[in-house]
N, C-alpha and C positions, 0 to 999 in steps of 0.2 A: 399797428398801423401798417407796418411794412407787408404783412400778409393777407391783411385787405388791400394793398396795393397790388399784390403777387395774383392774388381772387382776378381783381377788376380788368388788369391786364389779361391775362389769361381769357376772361370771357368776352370781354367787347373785341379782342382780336382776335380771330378765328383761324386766320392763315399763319399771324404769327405764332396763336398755337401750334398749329400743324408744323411750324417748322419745330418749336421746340419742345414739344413730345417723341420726333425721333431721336433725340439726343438722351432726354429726362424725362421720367413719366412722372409727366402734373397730373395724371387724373385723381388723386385725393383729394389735391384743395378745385379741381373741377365739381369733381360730386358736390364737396362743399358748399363751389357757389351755385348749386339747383337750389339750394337754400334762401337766396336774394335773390327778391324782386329785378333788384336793380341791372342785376348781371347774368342770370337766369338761363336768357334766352342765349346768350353770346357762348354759356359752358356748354349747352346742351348741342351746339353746333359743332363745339370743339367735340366733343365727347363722340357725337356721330361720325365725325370725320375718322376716329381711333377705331371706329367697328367692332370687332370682333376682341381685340385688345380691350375694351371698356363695359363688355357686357359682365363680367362677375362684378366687378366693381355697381352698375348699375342695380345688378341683381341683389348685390348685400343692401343698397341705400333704399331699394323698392320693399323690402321686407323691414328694415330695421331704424328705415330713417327718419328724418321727420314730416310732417302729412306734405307738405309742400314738396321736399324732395321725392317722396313715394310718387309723387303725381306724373314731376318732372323726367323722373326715371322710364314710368312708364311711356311718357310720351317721347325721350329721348331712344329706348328700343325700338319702340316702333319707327322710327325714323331709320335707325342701323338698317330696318328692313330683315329680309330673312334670315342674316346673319348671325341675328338675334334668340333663333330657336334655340337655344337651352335656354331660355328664360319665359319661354310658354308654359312651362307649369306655375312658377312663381305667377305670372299674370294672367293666370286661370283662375288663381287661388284668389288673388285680388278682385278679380269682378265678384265677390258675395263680401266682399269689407266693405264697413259701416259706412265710408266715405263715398260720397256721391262722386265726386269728385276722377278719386282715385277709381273707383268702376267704370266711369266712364273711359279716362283715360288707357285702363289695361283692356276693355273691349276694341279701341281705334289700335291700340298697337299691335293684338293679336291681329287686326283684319290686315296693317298692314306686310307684317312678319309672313301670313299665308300661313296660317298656325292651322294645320285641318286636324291639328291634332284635339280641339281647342271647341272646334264646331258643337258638339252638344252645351260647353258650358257656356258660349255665345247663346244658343237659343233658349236656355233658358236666362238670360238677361234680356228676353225679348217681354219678360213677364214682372222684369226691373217696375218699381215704386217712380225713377226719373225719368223724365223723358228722356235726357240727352244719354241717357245708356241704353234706356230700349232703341233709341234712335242709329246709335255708334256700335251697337251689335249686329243690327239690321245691314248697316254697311260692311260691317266688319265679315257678316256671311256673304255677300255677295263678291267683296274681292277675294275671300278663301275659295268661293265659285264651285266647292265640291258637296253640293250637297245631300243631306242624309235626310231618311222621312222624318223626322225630327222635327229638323230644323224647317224642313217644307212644311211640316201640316202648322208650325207655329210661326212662320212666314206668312205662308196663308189668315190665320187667324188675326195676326196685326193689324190687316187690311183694314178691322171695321175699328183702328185708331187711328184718330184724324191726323194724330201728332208723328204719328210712325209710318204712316201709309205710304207715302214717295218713297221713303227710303226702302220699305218692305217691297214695294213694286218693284223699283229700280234691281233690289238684288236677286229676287225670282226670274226676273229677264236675266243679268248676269249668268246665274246659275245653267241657264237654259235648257231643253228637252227634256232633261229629266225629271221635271218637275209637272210635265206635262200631267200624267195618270192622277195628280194629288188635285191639280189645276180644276181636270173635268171634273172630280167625285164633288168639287166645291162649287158649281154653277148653280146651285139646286138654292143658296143661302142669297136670298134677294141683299143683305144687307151689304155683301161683297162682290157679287155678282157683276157688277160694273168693270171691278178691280182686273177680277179676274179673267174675265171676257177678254179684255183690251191686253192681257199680260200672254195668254194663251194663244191668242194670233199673234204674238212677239215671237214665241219662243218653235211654237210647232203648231204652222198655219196648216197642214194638215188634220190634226185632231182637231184644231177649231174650226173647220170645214166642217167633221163629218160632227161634230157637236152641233152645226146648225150656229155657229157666228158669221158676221162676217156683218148680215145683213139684220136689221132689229128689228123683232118680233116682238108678239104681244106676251113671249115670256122675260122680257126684257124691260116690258113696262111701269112693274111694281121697282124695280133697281132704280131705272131711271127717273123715276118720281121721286123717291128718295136723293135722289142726286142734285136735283134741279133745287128742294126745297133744304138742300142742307146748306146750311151756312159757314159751317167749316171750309166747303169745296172752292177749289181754285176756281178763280171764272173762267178758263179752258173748260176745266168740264162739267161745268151748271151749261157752257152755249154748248158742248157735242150731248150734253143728256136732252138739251132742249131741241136740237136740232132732230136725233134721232127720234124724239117722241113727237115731232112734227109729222113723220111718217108712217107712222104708225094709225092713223083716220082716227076715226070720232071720239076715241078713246084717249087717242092721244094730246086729240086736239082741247079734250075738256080738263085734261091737266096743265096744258099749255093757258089757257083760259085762265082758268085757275089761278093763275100764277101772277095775271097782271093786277093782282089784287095785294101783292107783296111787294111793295115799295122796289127791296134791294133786289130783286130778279125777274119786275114787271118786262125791263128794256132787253134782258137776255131772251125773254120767253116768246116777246112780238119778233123781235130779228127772227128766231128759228123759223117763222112764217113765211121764209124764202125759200125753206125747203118744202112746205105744203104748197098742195093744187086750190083750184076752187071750189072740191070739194069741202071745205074748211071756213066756204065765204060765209053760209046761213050763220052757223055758229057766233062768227064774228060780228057779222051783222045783228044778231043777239044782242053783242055787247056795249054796242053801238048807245042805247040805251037802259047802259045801266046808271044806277045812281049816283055814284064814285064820275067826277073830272076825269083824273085820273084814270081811271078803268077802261071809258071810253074815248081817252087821248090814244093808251096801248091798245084796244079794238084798231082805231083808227090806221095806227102806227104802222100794226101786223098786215092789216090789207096792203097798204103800201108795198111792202117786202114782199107780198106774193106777186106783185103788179097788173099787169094787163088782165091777165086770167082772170083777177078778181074783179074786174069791170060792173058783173051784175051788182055791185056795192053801191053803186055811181049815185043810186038815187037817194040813197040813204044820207051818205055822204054830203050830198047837195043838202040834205035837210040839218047835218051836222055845221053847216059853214052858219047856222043861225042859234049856236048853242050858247048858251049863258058863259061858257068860260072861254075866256080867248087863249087859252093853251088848246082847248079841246078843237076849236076851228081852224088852229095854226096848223097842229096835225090831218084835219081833214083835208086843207089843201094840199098836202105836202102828201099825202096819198094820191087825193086826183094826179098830181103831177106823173105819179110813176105808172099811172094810166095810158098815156101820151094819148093819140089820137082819139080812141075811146072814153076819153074826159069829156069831147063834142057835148052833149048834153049841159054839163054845169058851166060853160059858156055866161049865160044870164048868171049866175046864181057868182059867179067867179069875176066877173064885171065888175057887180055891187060891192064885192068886198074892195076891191082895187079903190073904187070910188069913194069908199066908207073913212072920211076924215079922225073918224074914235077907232077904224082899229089899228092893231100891234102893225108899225112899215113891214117888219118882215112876212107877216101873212099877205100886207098887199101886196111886197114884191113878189115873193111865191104865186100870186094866183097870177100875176103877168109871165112869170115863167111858165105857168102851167098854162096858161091860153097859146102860147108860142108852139107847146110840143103838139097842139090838136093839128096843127099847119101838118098839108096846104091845104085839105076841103074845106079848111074854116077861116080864109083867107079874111074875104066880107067882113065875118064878124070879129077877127081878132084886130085886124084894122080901126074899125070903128071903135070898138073898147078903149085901144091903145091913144085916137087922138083924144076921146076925153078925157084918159088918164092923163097924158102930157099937158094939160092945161091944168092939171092938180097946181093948188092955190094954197095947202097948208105943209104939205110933206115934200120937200125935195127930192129924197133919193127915191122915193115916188115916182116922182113927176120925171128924175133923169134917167130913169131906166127905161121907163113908158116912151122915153123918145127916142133912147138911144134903140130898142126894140124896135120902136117904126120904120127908123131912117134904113136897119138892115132888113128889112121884111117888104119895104112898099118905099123906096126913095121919092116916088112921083106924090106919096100919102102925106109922106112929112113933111114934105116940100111946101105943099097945099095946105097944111096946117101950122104953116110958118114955122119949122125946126129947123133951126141952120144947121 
């Protein structure tokens, strides 16, 4: 009892460690308590604080102790930091033991020890059974930062793990320029090619110049296809693959198409449609009439995002405010809107909806926003729209936006249509 007393004190108080390790050296019953849960974390602080004094001691418990302490050791050297190198071969040796656990842990301490002595047996933990050691390798080379072709061509090759890939990016940037030459020879492999691109204007925006990055080509569009449709990917870069292959014309545009046929990446793939022209209207307008609600909501959507440009849509659109599904009309207004003055035409067509008591308020209110931006040549007619709609009889927020629009567009209109 008194020596699980001697344990607990010892770990839960860290400074009063520190005071009494200059006096008497606890770290036995420290090692010790890497053994409990309980106190664990309190020894492994005390023991960092001891530095250099603590590393043999850690070094016997990491080879000899039990799986718990072996773990604790290693993450307690790693914290010593560099101080810790005579214990880089013991935790070399560690990362190919049985223990997930313990591999994990001795690849985080060598990255943060700066073990460069350690770098080949780190990359080959990049080819680890766990994730969280191919993961804690990957880091673990990027803050050693000196890397060998090795480690580069098997950095590289990470990329096309979904589970490893930030981490594998993040330390080829760390690494920096010299990993450029491994970077180019790898452009060629659509299935990383993403990765790589976007790591090699990190590192030496030079060679990804004269490699032709920078700007996205039609040899970029088998990567980014793949990018757009993978489901692993971060939504950052499903919308820059979707965006890129915005610009890329009709090829790219029919992967972007494409795409609104996939639930999870229909609304990344219309947004990218702000970065296409109207070159891109036909297409869409294609889609206008497909079978899929849905398909022809995101057609709808994507025009929008291009806005004004895509104008020659107008008419199509107009035909879409009469579609069977009231999501697919809600989007087509909400396109004319981002039309502005060139919506003039769907005026009539934008009226009836406002007026139409079965549909969705928010379409009607949208199609009074969107009669307001054709202002001023559509003065006349947005007027008159607007006093029939303020005598709306079944919808209110209808009826008080219809007025509150008037009274600011035409005070003498409202006035005469009795709107206080």
């Amino acid at each position: 009892m008194v020596r699980l007393l001697q344990i607990t004190l010892l770990a839960l108080m860290p400074l009063l460690v520190w005071e009494t390790v200059s006096h008497a050296d606890q770290t036995p019953l420290l090692i010790e308590a890497l053994d409990d849960a309980n106190v664990r974390r309190g020894a492994s602080i005390a023991l960092t604080k001891l530095g250099t004094a603590a590393v043999p001691a850690l070094r016997k418990a990491l080879t000899s102790g039990t799986p718990d302490a072996r773990v604790w050791s290693a993450y307690t050297l790693g914290d010593i930091g560099p101080a810790a190198e005579p214990a880089v071969g013991d935790l070399s040796t560690a990362l190919v033991n049985s223990d997930d656990a313990l591999r994990a842990a001795a690849a985080q301490a060598l990255g943060k020890i700066g073990a460069a002595a350690a770098i080949d047996a780190l990359a080959n933990s990049l080819g680890d059974k766990n994730d969280r050691v191919r993961q804690r390798a990957a880091v673990a080379l990027g803050q050693i930062g000196r890397p060998s072709q090795t480690a580069t061509a098997k950095l590289i090759a990470v990329l096309s793990d979904h589970r490893v890939r930030l981490f594998a990016r993040d330390a080829l940037i760390q690494m920096g320029p010299s990993t450029a030459d491994l970077l180019v020879e790898s452009l060629g492999d659509d299935n990383i090619r993403f990765e790589v691109s976007a790591i090699l204007q990190a590192v030496d925006p030079a060679k990804a110049k004269q490699a032709g990055l920078g700007v996205p080509t039609a040899a970029d569009l088998p990567s980014l296809k793949m990018v757009l449709f993978d489901e692993t990917r971060q939504p950052e870069e499903r919308s820059t693959a979707a965006q890129s292959l915005a610009t890329l014309g009709s090829e790219g545009i029919a992967v972007l198409t494409a795409a609104f046929e996939q639930q999870q990446i229909a609304r990344t793939a219309a947004a990218a449609f702000a970065k296409a022209g109207p070159e891109a209207v036909p297409a869409l307008v294609g889609m206008l009439s497909h079978t899929s609600p849905a398909v022809r909501g995101k057609a709808a959507d994507a025009i929008g995002h291009i806005g004004a440009a895509a104008s020659a849509a107008t008419p199509a659109l107009i035909g879409l405010l009469k579609d069977e599904d009231r999501d697919v009309r809600y989007c087509a207004v909400r396109a004319l809107h981002e039309f502005g003055p060139k919506a003039k035409p769907a005026i009539p067509a934008l009226a009836e909806v406002m007026l139409d008591a079965r549909e969705l308020e928010a379409t009607r209110q949208w199609s009074i926003k969107t009669l307001i931006v054709t202002l001023p040549k559509t003065h006349e007619e947005v007027v008159k729209a607007l006093v029939a709609a303020s005598r709306e009889e079944v919808n209110y927020g209808t009826r008080q936006l219809a007025r509150q629009k008037l009274k600011a567009i035409d005070p003498a209109a409202a006035k005469a249509a009795g709107i206080k």
